[in-house]
C-alpha positions as CSV (number, residue, x, y, z in Angstrom):
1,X,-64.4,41.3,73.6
2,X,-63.9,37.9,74.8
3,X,-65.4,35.0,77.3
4,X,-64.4,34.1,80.8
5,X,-64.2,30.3,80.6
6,X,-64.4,27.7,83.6
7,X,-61.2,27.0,84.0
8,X,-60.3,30.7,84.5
9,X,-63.4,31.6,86.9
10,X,-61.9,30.7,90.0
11,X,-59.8,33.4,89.5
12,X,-62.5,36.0,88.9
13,X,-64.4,34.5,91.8
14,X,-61.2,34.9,93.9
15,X,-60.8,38.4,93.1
16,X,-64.6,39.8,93.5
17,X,-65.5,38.1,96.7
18,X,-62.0,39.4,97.9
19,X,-63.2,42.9,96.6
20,X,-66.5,42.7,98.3
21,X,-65.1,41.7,101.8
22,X,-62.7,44.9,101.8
23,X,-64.9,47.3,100.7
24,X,-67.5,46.3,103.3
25,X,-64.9,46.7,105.8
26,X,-64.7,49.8,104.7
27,X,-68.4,51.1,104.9
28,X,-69.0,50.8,101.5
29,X,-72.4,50.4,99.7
30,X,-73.2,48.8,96.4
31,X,-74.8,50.9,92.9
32,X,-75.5,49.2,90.4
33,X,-76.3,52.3,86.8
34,X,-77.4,50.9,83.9
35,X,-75.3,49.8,80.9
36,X,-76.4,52.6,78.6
37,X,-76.7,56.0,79.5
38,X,-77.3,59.0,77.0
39,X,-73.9,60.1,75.3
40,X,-74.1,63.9,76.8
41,X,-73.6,62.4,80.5
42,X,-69.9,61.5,78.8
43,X,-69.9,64.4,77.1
44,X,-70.0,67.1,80.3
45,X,-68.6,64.7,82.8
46,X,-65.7,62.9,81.5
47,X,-64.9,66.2,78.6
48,X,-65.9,66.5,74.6
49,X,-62.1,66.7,73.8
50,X,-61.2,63.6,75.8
51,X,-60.0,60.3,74.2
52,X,-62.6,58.5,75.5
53,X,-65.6,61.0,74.1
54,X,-63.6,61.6,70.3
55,X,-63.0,58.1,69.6
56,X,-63.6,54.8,72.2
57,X,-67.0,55.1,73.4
58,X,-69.7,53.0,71.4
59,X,-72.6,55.4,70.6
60,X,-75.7,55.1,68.8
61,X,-78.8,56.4,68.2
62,X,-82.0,54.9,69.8
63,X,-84.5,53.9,67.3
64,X,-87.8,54.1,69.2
65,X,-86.9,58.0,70.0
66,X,-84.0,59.4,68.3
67,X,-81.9,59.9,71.8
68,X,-77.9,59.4,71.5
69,X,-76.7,56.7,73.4
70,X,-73.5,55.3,74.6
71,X,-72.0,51.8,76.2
72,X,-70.7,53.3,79.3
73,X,-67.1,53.6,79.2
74,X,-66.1,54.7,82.9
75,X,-68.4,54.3,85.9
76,X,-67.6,57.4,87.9
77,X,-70.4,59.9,86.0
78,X,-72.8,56.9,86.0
79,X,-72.2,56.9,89.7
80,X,-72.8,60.7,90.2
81,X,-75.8,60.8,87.8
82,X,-77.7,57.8,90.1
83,X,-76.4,60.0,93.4
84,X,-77.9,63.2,91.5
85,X,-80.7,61.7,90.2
86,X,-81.6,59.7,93.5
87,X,-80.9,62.6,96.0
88,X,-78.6,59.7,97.3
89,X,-77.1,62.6,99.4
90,X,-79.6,64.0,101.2
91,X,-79.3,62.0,104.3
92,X,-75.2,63.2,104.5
93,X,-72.0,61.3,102.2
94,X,-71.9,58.0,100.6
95,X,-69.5,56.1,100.3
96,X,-70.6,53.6,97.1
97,X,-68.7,50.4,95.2
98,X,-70.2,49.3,91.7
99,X,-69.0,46.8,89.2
100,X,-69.4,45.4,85.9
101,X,-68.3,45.6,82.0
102,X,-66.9,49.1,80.5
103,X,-66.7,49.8,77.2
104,X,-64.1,51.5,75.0
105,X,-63.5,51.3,71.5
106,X,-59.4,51.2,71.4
107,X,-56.6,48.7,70.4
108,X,-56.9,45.8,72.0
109,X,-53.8,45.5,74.5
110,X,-52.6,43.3,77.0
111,X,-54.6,42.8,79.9
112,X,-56.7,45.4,78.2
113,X,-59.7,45.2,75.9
114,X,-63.0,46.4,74.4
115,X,-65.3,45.0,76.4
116,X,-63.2,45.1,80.2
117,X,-64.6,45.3,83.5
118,X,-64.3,47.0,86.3
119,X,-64.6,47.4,90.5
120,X,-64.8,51.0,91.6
121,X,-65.3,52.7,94.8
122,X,-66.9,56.7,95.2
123,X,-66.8,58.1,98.3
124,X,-69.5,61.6,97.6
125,X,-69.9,64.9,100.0
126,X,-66.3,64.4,101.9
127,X,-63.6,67.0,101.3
128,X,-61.3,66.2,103.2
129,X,-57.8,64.8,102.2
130,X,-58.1,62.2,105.1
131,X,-60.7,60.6,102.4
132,X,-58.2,60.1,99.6
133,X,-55.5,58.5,102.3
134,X,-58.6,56.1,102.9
135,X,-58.9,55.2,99.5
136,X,-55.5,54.0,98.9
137,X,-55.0,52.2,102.2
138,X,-58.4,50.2,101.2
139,X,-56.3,50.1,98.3
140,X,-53.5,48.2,99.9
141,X,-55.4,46.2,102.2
142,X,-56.9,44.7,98.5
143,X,-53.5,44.6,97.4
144,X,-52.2,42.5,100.3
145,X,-55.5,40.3,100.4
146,X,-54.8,39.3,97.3
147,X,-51.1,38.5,97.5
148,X,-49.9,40.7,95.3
149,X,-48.5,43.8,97.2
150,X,-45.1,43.6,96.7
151,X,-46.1,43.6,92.5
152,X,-47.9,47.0,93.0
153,X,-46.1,50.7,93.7
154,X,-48.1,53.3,94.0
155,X,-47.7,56.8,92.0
156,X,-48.8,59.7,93.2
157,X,-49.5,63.8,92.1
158,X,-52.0,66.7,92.5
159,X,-53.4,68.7,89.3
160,X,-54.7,71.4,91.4
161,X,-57.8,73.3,90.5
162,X,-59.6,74.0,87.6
163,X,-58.5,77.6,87.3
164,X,-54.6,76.8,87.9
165,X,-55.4,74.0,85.4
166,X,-56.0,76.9,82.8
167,X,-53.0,79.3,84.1
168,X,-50.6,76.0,83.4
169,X,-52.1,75.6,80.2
170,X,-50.9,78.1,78.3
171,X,-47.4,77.8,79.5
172,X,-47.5,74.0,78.6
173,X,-48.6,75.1,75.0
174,X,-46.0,77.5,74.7
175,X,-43.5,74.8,76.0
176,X,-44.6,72.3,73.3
177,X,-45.0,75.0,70.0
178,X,-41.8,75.5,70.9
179,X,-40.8,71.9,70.3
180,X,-43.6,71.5,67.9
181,X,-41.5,69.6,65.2
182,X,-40.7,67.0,67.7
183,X,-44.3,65.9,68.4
184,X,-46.3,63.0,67.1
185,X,-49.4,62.9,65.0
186,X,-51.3,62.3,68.9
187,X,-49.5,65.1,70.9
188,X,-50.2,67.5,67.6
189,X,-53.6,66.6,68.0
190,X,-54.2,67.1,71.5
191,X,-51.5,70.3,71.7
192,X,-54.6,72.9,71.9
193,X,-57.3,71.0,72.7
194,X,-55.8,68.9,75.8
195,X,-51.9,69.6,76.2
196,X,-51.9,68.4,79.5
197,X,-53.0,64.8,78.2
198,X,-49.0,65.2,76.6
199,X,-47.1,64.8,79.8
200,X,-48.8,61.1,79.8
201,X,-47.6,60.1,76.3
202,X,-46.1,57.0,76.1
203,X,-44.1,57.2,72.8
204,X,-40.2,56.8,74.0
205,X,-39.1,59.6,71.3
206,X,-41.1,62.2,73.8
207,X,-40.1,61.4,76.9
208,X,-36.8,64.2,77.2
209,X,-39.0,66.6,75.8
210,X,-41.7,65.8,78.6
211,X,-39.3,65.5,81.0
212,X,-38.1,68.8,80.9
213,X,-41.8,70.5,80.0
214,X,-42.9,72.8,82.9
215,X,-44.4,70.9,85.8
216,X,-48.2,71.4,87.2
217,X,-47.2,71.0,90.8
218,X,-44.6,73.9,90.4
219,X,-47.7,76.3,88.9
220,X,-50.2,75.4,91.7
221,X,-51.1,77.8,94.5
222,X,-50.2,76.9,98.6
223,X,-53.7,75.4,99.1
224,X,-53.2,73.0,96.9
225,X,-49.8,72.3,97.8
226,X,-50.9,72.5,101.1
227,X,-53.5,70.0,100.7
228,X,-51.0,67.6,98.4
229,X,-48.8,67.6,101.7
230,X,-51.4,66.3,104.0
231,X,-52.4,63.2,101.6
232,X,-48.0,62.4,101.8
233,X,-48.1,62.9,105.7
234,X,-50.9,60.2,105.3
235,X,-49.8,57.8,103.5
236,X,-46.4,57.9,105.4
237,X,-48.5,57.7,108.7
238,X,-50.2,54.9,107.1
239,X,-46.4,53.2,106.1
240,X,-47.8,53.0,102.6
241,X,-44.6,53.8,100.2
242,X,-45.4,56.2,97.2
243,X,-43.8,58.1,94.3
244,X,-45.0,61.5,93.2
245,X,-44.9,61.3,89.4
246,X,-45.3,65.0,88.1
247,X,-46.3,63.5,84.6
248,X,-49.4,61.9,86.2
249,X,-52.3,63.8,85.2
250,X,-55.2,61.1,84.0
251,X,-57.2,61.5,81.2
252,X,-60.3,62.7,82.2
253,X,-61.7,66.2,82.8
254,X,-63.6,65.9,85.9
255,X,-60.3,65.2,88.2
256,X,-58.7,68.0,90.7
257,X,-56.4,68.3,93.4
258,X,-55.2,64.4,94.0
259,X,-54.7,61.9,91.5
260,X,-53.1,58.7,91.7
261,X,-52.1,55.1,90.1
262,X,-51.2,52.0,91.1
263,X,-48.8,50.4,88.6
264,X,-46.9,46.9,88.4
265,X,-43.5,46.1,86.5
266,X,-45.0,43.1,85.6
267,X,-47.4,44.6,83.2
268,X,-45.3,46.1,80.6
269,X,-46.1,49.5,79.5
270,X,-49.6,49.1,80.4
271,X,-48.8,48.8,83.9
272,X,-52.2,50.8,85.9
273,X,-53.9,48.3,87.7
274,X,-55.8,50.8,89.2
275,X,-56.3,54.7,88.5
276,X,-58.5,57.3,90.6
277,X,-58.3,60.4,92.0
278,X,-60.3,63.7,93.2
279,X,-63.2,65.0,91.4
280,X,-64.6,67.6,93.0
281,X,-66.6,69.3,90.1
282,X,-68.1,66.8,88.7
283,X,-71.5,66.9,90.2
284,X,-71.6,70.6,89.5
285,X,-70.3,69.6,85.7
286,X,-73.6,67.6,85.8
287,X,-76.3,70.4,86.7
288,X,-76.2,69.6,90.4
289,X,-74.5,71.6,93.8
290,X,-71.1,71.8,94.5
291,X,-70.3,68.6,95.8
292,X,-67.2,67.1,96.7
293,X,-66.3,63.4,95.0
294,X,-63.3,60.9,95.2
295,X,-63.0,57.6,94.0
296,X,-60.6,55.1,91.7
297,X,-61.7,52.2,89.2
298,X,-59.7,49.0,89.4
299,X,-59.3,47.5,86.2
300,X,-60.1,43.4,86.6
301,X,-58.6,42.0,84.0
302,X,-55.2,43.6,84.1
303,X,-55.1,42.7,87.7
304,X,-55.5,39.0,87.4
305,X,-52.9,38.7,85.3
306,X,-51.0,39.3,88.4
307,X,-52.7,36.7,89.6
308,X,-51.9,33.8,87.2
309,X,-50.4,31.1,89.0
310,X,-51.6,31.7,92.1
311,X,-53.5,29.3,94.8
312,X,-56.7,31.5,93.4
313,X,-56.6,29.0,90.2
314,X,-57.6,26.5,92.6
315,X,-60.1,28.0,94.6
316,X,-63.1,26.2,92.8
317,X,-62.3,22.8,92.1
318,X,-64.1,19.9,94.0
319,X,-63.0,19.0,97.3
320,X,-64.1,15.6,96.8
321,X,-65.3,13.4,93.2
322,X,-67.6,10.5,94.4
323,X,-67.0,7.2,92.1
324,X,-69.5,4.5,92.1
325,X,-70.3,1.4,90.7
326,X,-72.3,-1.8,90.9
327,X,-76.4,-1.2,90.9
328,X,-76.9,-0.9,94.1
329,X,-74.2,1.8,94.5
330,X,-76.0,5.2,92.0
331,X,-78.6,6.1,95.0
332,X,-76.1,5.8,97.9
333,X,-73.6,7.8,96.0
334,X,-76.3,10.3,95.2
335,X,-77.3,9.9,99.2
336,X,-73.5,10.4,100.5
337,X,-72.5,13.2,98.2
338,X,-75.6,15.4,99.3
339,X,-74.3,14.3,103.1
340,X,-70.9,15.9,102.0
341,X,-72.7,18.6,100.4
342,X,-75.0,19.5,103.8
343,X,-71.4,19.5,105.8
344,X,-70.4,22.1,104.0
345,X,-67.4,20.5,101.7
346,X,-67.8,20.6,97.5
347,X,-68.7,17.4,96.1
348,X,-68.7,16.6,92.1
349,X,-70.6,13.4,91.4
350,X,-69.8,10.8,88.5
351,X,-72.6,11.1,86.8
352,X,-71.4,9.5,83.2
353,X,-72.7,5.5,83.7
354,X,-68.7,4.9,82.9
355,X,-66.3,2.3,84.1
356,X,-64.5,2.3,87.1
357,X,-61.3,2.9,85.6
358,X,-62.5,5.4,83.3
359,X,-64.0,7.0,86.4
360,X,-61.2,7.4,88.6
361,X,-59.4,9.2,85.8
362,X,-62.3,11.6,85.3
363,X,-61.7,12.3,89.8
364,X,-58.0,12.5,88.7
365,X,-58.1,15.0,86.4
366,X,-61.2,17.2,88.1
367,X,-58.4,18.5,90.1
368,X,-60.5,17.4,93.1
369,X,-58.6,16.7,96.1
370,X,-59.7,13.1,97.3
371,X,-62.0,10.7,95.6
372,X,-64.9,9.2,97.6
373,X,-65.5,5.6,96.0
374,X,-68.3,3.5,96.6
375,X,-68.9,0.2,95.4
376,X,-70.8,-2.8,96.2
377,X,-68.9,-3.7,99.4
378,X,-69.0,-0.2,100.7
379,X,-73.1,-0.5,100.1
380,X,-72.7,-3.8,102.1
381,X,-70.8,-2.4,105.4
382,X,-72.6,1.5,105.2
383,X,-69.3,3.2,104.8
384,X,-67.3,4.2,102.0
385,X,-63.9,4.4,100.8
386,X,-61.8,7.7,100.4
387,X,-58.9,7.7,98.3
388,X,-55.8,11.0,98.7
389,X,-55.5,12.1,95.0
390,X,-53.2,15.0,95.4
391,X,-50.7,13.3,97.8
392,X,-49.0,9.8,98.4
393,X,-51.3,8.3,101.1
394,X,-52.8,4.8,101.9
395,X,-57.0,4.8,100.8
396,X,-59.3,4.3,104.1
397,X,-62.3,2.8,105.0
398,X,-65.0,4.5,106.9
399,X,-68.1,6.5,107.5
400,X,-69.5,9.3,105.5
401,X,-68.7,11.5,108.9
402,X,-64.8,10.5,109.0
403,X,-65.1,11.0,105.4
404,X,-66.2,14.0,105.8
405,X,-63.8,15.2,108.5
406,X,-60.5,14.1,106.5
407,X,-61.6,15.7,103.5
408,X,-61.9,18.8,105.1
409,X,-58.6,18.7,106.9
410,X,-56.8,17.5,103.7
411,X,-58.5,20.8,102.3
412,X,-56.6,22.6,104.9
């Protein structure tokens, strides 16, 4: 777990107002569920045998009444609780965004750790595969938003239903007892309880093995191939490129039919920036009707590492640092940085009683893009004095409104 200083807010900032915008484009709505829900929610939604439920969530046990309690660690059953809970869909579907910190108790990782946060989007009560083509081009509208398209492929497969699920099984178990002196302690583990969870193992020593296991999409009927084939014709409509990566098979139990990732080479092996797919039993999982569910979860903080070094660094500093000195000079400043402020520029004001020198250094190294400098003489003629501190430029003389105006062209 660790802090978010200043210097790396902008960044953050960049990204969730960025977020925001798109997925009210989109017709999304904002949910906000509660940090700590009761460990059973985990437990039928996301599956006892998962990864997340046998060892990364952070459970306890509430001392006022006994009830066991978990740190969420995935916002899609939180999501489908609240819509349960709320009758959310009695006037017709929803389509929903929340965000906020997930927990999971695992190896801490690049771009990755116990404390991480998330933005995800649900859209509830749509079937249709139209709805998962929407998904990923609000996907890739983000992507290109943010700059960072060309750094993101997307990967694509379909897991079918729950019942070819459990066909495919047992050939997949056959396929790996057969190899069984090959697997690690992890695929031993998971060989009976969640084989599938194999074909996603990252341990180089595996991967012929997996690559020549028997593959889900071969063992699916023609509805869901059929249905596979219309999310491809629409994401070629849409001129979004994709990969269908029959290994792809997520780790949670609530998914069918579609799932998908998008990855980035600049990421390493950890290279998900953002995972969803189709979950159409999920509500049923959860005591409620039969109602179709589709959503993805975009992991923050392995997606501003693609963002390092970006003009998003800079997105909060100053557009202006007002220097004053002389006595007469404090309220005048004070006065011209809040007429700055009211036309609608970003104004840091020197508030530290230091010298002028020591000052303009301060303005230098706020990363602010002019300083605004106001002295004696400029209290004298009613104007002040900006000065270019990102660029070779003569200073100028002039009122707070010219001022005002060549800052915010200089900001561009």
């Amino acid at each position: 777990m660790n802090d978010i200083l200043p210097q790396e807010s902008p960044r953050w900032e960049f990204f969730e107002d960025t977020v925001r915008e798109v997925f009210r484009q989109y017709g999304y709505q904002n949910i906000r569920t509660p940090i700590v829900e009761r460990t059973e929610l985990f437990v039928r939604g996301v599956g006892e045998v998962t990864d997340i439920v046998e060892k990364e969530m952070y459970s306890f046990v509430d001392a006022m009444n006994g009830d066991q309690l978990s740190l969420r660690p995935e916002g899609t059953a939180p999501t489908v609780r609240a819509a349960l809970e709320h009758n959310l869909l009695y006037n017709g579907p929803q389509r929903l965004w929340y965000s906020g910190p997930l927990f999971r108790h695992e190896r801490p990782q690049k771009g990755r750790y116990r404390q991480y946060h998330t933005f995800g989007a649900e859209v509830l009560g749509l079937p249709g595969p139209d709805v998962d083509v929407e998904l990923l081009v609000m996907a890739r509208r983000l992507w290109q938003r943010l700059g960072i398209a060309d750094d993101v492929q997307l990967q694509i497969n379909t897991i079918g239903s729950a019942n070819e699920r459990r066909a495919f099984r047992e050939k997949l178990i056959a396929y790996f007892q057969s190899h069984e002196a090959m697997l690690d302690d992890d695929a031993r583990r998971r060989l009976h309880s969640n084989p599938l969870r194999i074909l996603d193992s990252k341990n180089p020593a595996l991967q012929e093995m997996i690559e020549a296991a028997p593959k889900l999409i071969d063992a699916v009927g023609s509805g869901t191939v059929a249905n596979f084939e219309s999310v491809q014709a629409g994401l070629r409509a849409a001129q979004i490129a994709f990969t269908v990566n029959p290994r792809l098979v997520r780790g949670l139990d609530y998914y069918n039919l579609t799932v998908f990732e998008w990855v980035s080479a600049r990421l390493g092996a950890q290279s998900a920036i953002c995972s969803g797919g189709r979950y159409d039993g999920l509500f049923e999982q959860l005591g409620g009707k039969p109602i179709p569910g589709c959503g993805f979860g975009i992991g923050v903080e392995r997606t501003l590492l693609l963002l390092e070094g970006t003009p998003a660094d800079d997105r909060c500093r100053a557009d202006a640092y007002v220097v004053h000195q002389g006595s007469a000079a404090a309220s005048v400043a004070f006065a011209a940085a809040e007429s700055l402020r009211d036309r609608d520029l970003a104004i840091t004001l020197d508030c530290s009683g230091a010298s002028f020198k020591s000052q303009m250094k301060k303005a230098d190294a706020s990363g602010a893009h002019y300083a605004v400098i106001i002295g004696d003489d400029e209290v004298a003629a009613s104007r002040v004095t900006v000065k270019p501190l990102r660029e070779q430029a003569e200073q100028i003389s002039c009122t707070i409104q010219a001022a005002a105006d060549m800052i915010r062209k200089g900001r561009g």
